[in-house]
N, C-alpha and C positions, 0 to 999 in steps of 0.2 A: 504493500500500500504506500501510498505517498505521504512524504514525514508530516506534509500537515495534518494528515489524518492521526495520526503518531499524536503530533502535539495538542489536537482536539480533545484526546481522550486525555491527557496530561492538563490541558485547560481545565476539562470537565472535572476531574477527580482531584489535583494537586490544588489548584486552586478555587475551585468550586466545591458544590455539595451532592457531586455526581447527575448524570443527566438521562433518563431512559433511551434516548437515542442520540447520540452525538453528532448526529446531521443538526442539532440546534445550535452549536456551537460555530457554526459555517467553516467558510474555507480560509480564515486567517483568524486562529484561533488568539493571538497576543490582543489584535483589535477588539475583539470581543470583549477582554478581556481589561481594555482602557476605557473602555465605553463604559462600563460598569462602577469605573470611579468617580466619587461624589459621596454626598451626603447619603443613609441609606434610606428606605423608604419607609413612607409611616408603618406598624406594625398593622397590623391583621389582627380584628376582634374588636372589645370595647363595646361600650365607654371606656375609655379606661380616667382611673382617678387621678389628678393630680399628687406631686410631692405634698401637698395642705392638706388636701382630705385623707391621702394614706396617714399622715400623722393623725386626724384627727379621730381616723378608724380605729388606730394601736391609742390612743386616749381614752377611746371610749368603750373599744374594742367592738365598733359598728358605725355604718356611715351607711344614711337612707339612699335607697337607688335614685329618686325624684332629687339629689343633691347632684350624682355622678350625672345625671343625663342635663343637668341643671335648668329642671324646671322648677323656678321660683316661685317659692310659693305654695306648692303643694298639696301641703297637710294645714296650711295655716288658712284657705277660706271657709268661709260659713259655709257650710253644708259638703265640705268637700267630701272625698270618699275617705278611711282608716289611710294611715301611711304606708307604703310600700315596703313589703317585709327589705330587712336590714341587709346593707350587703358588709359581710363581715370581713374579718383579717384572712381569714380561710378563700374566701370569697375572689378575694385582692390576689392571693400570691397564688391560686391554682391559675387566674385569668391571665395572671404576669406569665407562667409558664405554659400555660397550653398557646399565650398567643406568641411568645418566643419562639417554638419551635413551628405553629402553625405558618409565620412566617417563615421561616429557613425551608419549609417543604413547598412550599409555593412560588417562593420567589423565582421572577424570570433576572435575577442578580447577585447569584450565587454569591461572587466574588464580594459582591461588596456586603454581603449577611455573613460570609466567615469572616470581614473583620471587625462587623459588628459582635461575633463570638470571642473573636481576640483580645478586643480592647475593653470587654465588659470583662474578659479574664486577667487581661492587667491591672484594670482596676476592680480587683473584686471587693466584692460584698456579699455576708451571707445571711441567709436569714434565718438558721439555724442560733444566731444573736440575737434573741427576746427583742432587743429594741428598733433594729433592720425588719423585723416583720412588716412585708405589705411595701416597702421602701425601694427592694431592690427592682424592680421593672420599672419603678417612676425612675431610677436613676438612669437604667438603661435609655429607656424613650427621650430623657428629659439631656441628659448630659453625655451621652456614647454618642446613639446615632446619625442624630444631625451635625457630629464634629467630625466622624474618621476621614476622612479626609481634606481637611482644613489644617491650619498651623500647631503643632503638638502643643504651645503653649495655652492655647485657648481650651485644646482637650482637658490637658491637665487641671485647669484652675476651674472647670466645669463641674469633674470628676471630683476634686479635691474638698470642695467648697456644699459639693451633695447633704443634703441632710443625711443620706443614708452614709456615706463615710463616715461625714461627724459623730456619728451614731456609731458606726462600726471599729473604728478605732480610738474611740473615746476622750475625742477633743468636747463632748457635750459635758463633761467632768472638770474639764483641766483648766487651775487657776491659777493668775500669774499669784508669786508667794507676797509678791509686795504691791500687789492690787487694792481695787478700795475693798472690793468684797472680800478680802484676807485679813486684811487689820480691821476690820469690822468685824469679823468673827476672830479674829486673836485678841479682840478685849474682854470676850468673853470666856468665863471657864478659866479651870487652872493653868498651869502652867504648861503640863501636859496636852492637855485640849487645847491651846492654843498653839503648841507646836504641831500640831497634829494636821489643825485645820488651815495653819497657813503656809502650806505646803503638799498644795495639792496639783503641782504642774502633772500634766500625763503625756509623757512622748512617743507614744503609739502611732498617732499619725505623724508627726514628722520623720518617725523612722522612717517608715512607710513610706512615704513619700521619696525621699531620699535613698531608701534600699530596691525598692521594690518598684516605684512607678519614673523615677529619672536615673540619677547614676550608675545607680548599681550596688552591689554588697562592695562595701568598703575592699580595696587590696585586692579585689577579685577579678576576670576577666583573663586571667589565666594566658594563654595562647594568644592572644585576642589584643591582648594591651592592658595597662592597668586601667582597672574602672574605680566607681567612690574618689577616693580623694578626702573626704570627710574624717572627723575624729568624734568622739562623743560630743565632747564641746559645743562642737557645731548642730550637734541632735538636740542639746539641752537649750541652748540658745535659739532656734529656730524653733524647737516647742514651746517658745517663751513667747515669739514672735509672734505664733500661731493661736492664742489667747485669745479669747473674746470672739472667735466665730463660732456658733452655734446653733443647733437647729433645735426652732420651736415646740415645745411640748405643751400643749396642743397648739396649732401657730398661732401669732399673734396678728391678726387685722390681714386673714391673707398670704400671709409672709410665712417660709417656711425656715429660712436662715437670714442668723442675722447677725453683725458683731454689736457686742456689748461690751460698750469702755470700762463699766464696773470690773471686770475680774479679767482685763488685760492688764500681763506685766510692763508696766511703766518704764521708760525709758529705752536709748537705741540699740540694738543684737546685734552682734556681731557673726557671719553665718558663712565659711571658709573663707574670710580674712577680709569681706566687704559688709562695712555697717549700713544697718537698716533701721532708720525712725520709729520712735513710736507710734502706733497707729495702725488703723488699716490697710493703709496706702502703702503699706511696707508687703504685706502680702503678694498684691501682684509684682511688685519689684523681685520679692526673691523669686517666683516663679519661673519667670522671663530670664534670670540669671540660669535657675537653672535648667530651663526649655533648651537654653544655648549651650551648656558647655558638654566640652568633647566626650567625656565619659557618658551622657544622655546619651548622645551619639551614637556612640558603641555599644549600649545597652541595647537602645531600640533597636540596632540593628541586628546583632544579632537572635534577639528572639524573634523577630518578624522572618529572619534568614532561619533558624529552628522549627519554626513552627509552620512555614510553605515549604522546604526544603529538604531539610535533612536534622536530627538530630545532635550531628555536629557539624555544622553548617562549615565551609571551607572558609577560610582567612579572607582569602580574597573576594568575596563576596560579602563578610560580613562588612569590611572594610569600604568594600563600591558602597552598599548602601549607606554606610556613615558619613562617607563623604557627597553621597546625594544631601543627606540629611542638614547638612553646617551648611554647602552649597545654597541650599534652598531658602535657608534660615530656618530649620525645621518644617518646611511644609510637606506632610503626609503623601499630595497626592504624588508631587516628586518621586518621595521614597519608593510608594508601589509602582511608579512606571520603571525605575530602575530593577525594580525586581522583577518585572514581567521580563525586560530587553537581555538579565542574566543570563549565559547560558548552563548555568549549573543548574537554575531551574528549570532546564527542559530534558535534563537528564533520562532516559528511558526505564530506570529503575526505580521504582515504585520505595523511597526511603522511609515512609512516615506509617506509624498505624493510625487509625481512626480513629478517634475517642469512643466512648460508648455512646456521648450524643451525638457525635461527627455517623455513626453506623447508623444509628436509629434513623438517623434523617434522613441518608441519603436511600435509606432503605425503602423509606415513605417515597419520597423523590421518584426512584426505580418502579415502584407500584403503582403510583398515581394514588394514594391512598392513606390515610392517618388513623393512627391507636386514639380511640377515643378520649381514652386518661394515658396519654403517650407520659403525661412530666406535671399529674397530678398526685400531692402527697406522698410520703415514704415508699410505698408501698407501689408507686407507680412503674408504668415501664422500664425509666430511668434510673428511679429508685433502686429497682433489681437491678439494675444493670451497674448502677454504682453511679453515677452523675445527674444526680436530680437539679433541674437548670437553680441557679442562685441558692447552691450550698455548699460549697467550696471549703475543704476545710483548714483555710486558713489565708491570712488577706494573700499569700501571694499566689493561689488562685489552684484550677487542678493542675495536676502535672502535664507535660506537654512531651512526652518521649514514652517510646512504646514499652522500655521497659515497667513502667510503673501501672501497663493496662494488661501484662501478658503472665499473671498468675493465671495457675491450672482453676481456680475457683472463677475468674474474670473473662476466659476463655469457656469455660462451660456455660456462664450466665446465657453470653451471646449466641450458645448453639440452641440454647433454653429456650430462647428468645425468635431467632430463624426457626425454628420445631414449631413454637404453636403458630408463629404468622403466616408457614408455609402451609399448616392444616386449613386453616381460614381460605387463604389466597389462592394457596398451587394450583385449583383445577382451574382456575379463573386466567390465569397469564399463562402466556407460551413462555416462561424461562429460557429455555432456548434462545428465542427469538430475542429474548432481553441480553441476553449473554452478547451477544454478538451486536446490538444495536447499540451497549450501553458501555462498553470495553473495548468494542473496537480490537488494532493490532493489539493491546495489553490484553487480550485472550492467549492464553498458551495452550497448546494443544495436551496437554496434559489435564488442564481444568474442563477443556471443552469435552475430552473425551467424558470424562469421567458426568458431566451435566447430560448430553447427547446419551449417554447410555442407562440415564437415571430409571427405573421401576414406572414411574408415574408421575405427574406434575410437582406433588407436595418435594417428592424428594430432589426432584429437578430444582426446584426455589430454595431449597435450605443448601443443597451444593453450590450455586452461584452465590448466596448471600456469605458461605463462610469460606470461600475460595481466598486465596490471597490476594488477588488481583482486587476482591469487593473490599478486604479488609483493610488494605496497603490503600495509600494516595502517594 
């Protein structure tokens, strides 16, 4: 076949969320594949509630539907009907994940709904934390998807500034020690109690920030170059800096975040060797410091270079897209055009496994078809499968390398998984015919044989679904 065929199916599956016939990908699969950058498109589903009313849901732990669809007024005229039963936190965070994935199985823009998975993975949030319940798809909707492709620093301070970060790494706690609201509460009570209470900085998020969503882990970077650059200093000082923004419980007038001068540390931080004012206004400055420097750089790039590519993404590749990234002054959409033009990514060997959501979807995708409760509560598809969307367990998000998806218990889930949707589905789809429309040259004659000679439909659909070629991108 002709390499653009080659590289269609490498469009569809490396960088997409697989395609049932890779004639939709045309005959210049990289184009397809530029066309698709932008902002990503609104989700699928809804109403969906605002960052205000999800807080106001986890407040009261219920928010009326005649609020989400927002007809005013409602329940309050003379004679109206009883109020519309309650849409709850439960309510909130099955609708965040059925329509997370509902999108990704629909989309005619694959490319750019896996980096709506990427950057909602960078900056996670989970809501398995009491106070992110109901939070994390307003962050998604509200602060990911109309950025990925726009300048990294507007990403970040979107991301950063979420009521659900605030929440998740517990800047909604953190006081500066010599704020007014510390020496207010250090008059009162002993001695004790007042050392206690006026020392309540929390530097969870500025770690975080600094580790996990710019620089990088301090020294790290390995092969790659030094990345961090940071000392504690600069994490104690920059969680000092970071004082006074927080998200409303229950909002106030509207407003879901908000800074309060009461309990920011007074006076100017100093944050690797450049001071920042008191105030708000210091915020975006240190951002934009660190959106630009070269360690961001080579962070982002190599997880973007990790995570379309390969595991251990090649030097010179992480390198091109860092210096697309400084080149651009950070702007995103840059980045992924250098990453399409690479040729390490159009390598013909399949380096990546699929996440357990990255399977389900595109599995949905290949079918034409969705798990009702595909990525509702524990117990859901995902659940079993071990990646329930927005529970990540831990901010810096799931793992992204196949070794941490290929236990013999995580490899059985998914055959668990292709077994009952192949009993559903098999007699319904020519497998076959999927095999070949959906894989293209990445069919080996070894998988085909083995599909081509299946018993019957159902076992036709559970050989294509755990084949390498379906499991590998």
């Amino acid at each position: 076949m002709r390499p653009a065929t080659l590289h269609a199916a490498i469009a569809a599956h490396r960088f997409g969320l697989g395609e049932p016939d890779l004639a939709t990908v045309g005959a210049e699969p990289a184009d397809w594949l530029r066309r698709q950058i932008g902002p990503a498109d609104p989700p699928q589903g809804g109403p969906f509630p605002t960052t205000a009313q999800a807080l106001e849901a986890y407040a009261e732990q219920k928010v009326p539907v005649s609020k989400l669809l927002e007809v005013p007024g409602a329940a309050s005229r003379p004679g109206a009907a009883p109020a519309e039963p309650a849409f709850t936190l439960r309510d909130i965070m099955n609708l965040d994940g059925e329509s997370r994935l509902a999108t990704a199985v629909d989309t005619r823009r694959p490319f750019a709904e896996r980096l709506v998975l990427f950057w909602a993975n960078h900056f996670s949030v989970s809501i398995t934390k009491g106070p992110v319940r109901g939070l994390a798809g307003a962050m998604e909707r509200e602060a990911i998807r109309p950025h990925i492709a726009g300048r990294f620093e507007t990403l970040l301070r979107q991301a950063s500034l979420h009521a659900a970060m605030l929440r998740y790494l517990d800047n909604n706690v953190s006081t500066g020690p010599r704020s007014r609201a510390a020496e207010r509460l250090a008059r009162k009570g002993n001695a004790e109690m007042r050392r206690k209470r006026s020392s309540g900085l929390n530097e969870n998020l500025a770690r975080e920030i600094l580790e996990l969503h710019t620089l990088g882990v301090a020294g790290g970077g390995g092969a790659y170059g030094p990345w961090g650059g940071y000392t504690q200093a600069d994490v104690t000082a920059f969680a000092a800096l970071l004082t006074g923004w927080r998200a409303y419980d229950p909002p106030h007038q509207g407003q879901a975040t908000a800074f309060l001068p009461d309990v920011h540390e007074p006076g100017p931080k100093t944050v690797m060797g450049r001071t920042y004012p008191e105030g708000p206004q210091a915020l975006d400055m240190v951002l934009a410091d660190l959106a630009r420097h070269p360690s961001t750089a080579r962070h982002l790039a190599y997880k973007l270079a990790r995570h379309f590519v390969a595991d251990e993404p090649s030097q010179p590749l992480v390198q091109r897209l860092a210096d697309s990234y400084q080149r651009s002054g950070g702007e995103l959409a840059a980045v992924y055009r250098t990453l399409i033009e690479s040729p390490e990514a159009w390598q013909p060997a399949p380096q990546k496994l699929k996440t357990p959501e990255e399977f389900a979807i595109s599995s949905m995708r290949l079918l034409d078809s969705r798990e009702r409760h595909l990525a509702r509560g524990k117990d859901s598809v995902l659940g079993a499968l071990g990646q329930r969307p927005h529970t990540a367990p831990s901010p810096a998000g799931w793992p992204d390398d196949a070794d941490e998806w290929l236990g013999p218990d995580a490899v059985w889930k998914r055959v668990e998984w292709a077994l009952r949707l192949a009993t559903r589905l098999g007699d319904r789809v020519d497998a076959r015919a999927l095999a070949r429309a959906s894989l293209g040259p990445r069919l080996t004659d070894t998988t085909w044989q083995q599909i081509e000679r299946a018993a019957d439909g159902p076992q036709a659909l559970v050989l294509l679904l755990m084949s390498p070629e379906f499991q590998r991108r």
